[in-house]
C-alpha positions as CSV (number, residue, x, y, z in Angstrom):
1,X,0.0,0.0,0.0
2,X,1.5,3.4,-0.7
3,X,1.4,5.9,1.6
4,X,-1.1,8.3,0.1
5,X,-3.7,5.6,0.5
6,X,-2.7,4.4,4.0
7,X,-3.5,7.9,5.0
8,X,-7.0,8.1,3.6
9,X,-7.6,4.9,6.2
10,X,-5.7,6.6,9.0
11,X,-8.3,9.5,8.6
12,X,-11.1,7.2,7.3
13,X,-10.3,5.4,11.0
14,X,-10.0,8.2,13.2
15,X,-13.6,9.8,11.8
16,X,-15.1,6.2,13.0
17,X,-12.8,6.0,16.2
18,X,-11.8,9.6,17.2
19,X,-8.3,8.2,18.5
20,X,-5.9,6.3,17.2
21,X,-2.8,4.9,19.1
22,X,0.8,4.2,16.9
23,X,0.9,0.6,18.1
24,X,-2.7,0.0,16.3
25,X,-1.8,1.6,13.2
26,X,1.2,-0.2,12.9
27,X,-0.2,-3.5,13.6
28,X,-2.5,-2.9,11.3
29,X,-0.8,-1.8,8.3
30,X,1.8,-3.6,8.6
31,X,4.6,-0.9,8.7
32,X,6.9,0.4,10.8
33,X,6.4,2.9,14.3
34,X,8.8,5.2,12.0
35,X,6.3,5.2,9.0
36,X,3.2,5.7,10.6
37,X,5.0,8.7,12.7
38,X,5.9,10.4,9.5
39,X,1.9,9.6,7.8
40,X,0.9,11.5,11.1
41,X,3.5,14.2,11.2
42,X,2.2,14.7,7.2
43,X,-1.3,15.0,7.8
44,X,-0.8,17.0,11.6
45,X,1.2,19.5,8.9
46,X,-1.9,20.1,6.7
47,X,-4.3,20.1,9.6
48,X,-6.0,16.9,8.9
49,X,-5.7,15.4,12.3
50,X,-4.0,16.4,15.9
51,X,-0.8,14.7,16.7
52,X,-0.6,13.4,20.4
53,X,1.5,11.5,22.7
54,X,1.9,8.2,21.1
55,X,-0.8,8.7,18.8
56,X,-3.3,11.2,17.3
57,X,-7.1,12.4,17.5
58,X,-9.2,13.9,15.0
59,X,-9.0,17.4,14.4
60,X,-12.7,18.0,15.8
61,X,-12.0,16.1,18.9
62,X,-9.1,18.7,19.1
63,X,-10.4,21.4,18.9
64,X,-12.3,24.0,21.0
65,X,-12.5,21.4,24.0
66,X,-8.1,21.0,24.1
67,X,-7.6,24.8,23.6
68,X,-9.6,25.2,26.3
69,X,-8.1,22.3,28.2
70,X,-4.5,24.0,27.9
71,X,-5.6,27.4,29.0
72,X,-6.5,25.8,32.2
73,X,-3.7,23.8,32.3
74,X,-0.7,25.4,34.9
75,X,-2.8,28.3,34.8
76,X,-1.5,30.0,38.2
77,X,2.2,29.4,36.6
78,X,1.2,31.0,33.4
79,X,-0.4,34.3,35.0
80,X,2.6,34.7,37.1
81,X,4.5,34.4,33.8
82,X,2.4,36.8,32.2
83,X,2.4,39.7,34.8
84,X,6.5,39.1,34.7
85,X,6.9,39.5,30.9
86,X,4.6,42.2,30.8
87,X,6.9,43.9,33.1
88,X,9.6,43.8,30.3
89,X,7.7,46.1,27.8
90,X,7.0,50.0,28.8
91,X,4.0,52.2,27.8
92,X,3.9,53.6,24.7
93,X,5.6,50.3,22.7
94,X,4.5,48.6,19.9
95,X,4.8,44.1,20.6
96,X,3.2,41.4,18.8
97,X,2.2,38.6,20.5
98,X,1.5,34.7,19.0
99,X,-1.3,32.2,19.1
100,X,-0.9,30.4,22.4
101,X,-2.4,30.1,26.3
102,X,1.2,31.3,27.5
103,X,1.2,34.6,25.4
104,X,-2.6,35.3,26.2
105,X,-1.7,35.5,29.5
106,X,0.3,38.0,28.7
107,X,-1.5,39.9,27.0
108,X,-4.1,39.8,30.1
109,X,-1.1,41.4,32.1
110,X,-0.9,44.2,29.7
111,X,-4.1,45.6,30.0
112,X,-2.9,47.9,32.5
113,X,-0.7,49.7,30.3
114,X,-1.3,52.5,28.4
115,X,-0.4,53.5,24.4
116,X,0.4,50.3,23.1
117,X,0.2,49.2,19.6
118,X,-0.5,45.8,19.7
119,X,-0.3,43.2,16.7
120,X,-1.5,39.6,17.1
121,X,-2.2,36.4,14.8
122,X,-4.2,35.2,18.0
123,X,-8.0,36.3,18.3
124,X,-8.2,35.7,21.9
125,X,-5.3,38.1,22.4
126,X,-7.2,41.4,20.7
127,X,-10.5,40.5,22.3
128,X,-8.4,40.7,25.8
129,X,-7.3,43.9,24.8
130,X,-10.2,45.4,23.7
131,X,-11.4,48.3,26.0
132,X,-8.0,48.9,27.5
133,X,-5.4,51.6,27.0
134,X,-3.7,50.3,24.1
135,X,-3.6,52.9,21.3
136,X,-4.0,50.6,18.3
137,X,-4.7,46.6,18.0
138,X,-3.9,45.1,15.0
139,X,-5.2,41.5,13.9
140,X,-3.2,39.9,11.0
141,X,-4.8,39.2,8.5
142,X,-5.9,35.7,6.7
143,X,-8.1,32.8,7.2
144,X,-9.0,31.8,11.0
145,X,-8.3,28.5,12.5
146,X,-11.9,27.6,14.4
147,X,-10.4,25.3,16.9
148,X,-8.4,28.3,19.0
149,X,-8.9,31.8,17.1
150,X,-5.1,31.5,15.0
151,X,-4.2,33.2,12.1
152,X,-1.2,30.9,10.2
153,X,0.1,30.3,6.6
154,X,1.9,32.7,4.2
155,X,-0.7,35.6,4.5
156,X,-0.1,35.5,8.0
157,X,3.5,35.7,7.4
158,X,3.4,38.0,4.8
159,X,1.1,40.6,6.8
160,X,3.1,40.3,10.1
161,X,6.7,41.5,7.6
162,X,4.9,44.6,7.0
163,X,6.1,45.6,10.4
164,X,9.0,46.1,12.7
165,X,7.9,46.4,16.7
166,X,9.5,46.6,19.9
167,X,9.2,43.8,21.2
168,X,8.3,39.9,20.1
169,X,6.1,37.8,22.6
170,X,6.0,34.3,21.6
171,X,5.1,30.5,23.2
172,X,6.6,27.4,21.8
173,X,5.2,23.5,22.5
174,X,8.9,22.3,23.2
175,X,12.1,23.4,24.6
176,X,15.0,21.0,24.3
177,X,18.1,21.2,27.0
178,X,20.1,21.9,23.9
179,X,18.6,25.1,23.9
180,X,16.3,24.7,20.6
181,X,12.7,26.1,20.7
182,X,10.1,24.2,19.1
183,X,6.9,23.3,17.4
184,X,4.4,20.6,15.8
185,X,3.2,22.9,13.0
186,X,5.2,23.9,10.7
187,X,2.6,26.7,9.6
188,X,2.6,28.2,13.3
189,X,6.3,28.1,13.2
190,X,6.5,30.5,10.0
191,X,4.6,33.0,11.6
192,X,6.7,32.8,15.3
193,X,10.0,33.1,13.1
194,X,8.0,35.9,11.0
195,X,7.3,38.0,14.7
196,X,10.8,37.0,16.1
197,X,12.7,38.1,12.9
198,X,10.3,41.5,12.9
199,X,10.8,42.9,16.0
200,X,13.9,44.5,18.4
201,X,13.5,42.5,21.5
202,X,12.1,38.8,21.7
203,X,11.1,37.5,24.5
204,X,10.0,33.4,25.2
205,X,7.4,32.8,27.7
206,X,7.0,28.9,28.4
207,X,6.4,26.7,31.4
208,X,9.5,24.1,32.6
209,X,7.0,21.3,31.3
210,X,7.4,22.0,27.8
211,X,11.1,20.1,28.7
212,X,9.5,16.9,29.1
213,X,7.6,17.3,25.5
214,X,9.4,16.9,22.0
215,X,8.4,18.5,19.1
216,X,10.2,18.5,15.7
217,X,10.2,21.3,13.9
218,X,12.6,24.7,15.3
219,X,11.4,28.0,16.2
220,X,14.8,29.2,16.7
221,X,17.5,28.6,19.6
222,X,17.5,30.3,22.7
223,X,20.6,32.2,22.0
224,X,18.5,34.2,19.6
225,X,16.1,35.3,21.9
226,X,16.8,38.5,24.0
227,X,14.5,37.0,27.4
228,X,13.0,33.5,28.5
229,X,10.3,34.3,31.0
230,X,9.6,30.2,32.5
231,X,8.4,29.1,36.0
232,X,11.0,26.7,37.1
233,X,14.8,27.1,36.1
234,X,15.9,25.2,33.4
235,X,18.7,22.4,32.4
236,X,22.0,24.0,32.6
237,X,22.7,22.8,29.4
238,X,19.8,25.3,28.1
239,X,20.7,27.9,30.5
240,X,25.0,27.6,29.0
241,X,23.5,27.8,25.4
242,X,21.6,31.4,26.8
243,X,24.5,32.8,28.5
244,X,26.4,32.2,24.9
245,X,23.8,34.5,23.2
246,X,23.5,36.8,26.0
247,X,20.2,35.9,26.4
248,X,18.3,36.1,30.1
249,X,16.6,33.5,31.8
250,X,13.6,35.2,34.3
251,X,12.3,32.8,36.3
252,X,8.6,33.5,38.3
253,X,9.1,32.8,42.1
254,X,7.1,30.0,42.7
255,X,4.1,30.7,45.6
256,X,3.0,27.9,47.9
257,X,-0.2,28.3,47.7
């Protein structure tokens, strides 16, 4: 069976079952763990399914329910995260910000300040915004992913190069001790390197779990990055790759309630 049609039953099964684990597929067709990774890494790239631990689920079972899901998901770390970053960028500066629950939670600390020009490829972001001090939001433009309010793809990328800002805010779904910052999709990862390449300071906000979660596809390595705003410290492999760029690692103090 080639792998174009393998893929039609992968999705064909996953409509009928919802969730699919990489042990069933394999037994079933036959194949390697390594082929039926790269079928689901293909069709997680062109949104046809949700790549999970071990396995996948169908996009609509991944949808509004998981984006929810992670917003609650180390919330108390990723407010405390939040109001820290947000103490990096004055009033009166222009920022961009990235689909994510991380950088909405930044953008929740901002509302405080006044005169900022805000740009975003996250819906939830500039509805958080709206009302507050900010001079101008700025929503780029292109077609919305349902499932979390993201705006991804070339148009995205293409909008957000129009633009030079202050300050970068971006989230990633991996960080590897090595110091590389990373993703699942490849189209959300054009538009982070879009907002990193297109601004004066870039700032990483992610939680310490993101260390026990590999993802394949680099955002960029830390050593690029001006700031790492995180909740635990990390590896000190990850924090010698920083010092090399010169980049700082600000780390919430943990409450104990």
């Amino acid at each position: 069976m080639d792998a174009e049609s393998r893929q039609d039953q992968i999705l064909s099964q996953l409509k009928a079952k919802a969730r699919l684990s990489v042990e069933e597929l394999t037994a079933h067709f036959g194949v390697s763990s390594q082929t039926i990774r790269a079928d689901l890494r293909e069709l997680h790239g062109r949104g046809l399914l949700k790549r999970t631990h071990g396995g996948a689920v169908h996009v609509d079972t991944a949808s509004s329910r998981e984006y929810g899901a992670r917003r609650m998901l180390n919330l108390r770390q990723k407010e405390a995260m939040g109001e820290l970053a947000a103490t990096l960028i004055p009033d009166e500066s222009s920022v961009t910000l990235n689909i994510g629950t991380s950088t909405e939670q930044v953008a929740r600390a901002l509302s405080g300040h006044s005169g900022l020009m805000v740009l975003s490829n996250n819906i939830n972001i500039i509805n958080a915004l709206i009302g507050t001090r900010s001079k101008e939001l700025v929503l780029v433009g292109g077609a919305v992913r349902q499932s979390d309010g993201a705006i991804v793809g070339e148009d995205a990328v293409e909008f957000i190069s129009r633009y030079k800002v202050d300050f970068a805010v971006i989230g990633a779904s991996a960080m590897d001790a090595d110091g590389a910052i990373l993703d699942f999709d490849a189209r959300e990862v054009s538009v982070a390197r879009a907002i990193l390449r297109n601004a004066r300071t870039r700032i990483l906000v992610c939680d310490g779990s993101k260390f026990d979660i590999a993802a394949p596809i680099r955002i960029c390595d830390v050593a690029e990055l001006d700031y790492v705003v995180t909740d635990r410290p990390p590896p000190e492999q990850f924090i010698a790759r920083a010092r090399q760029g010169q980049t700082e690692i600000l780390v919430v103090e943990q409450s104990d309630g």
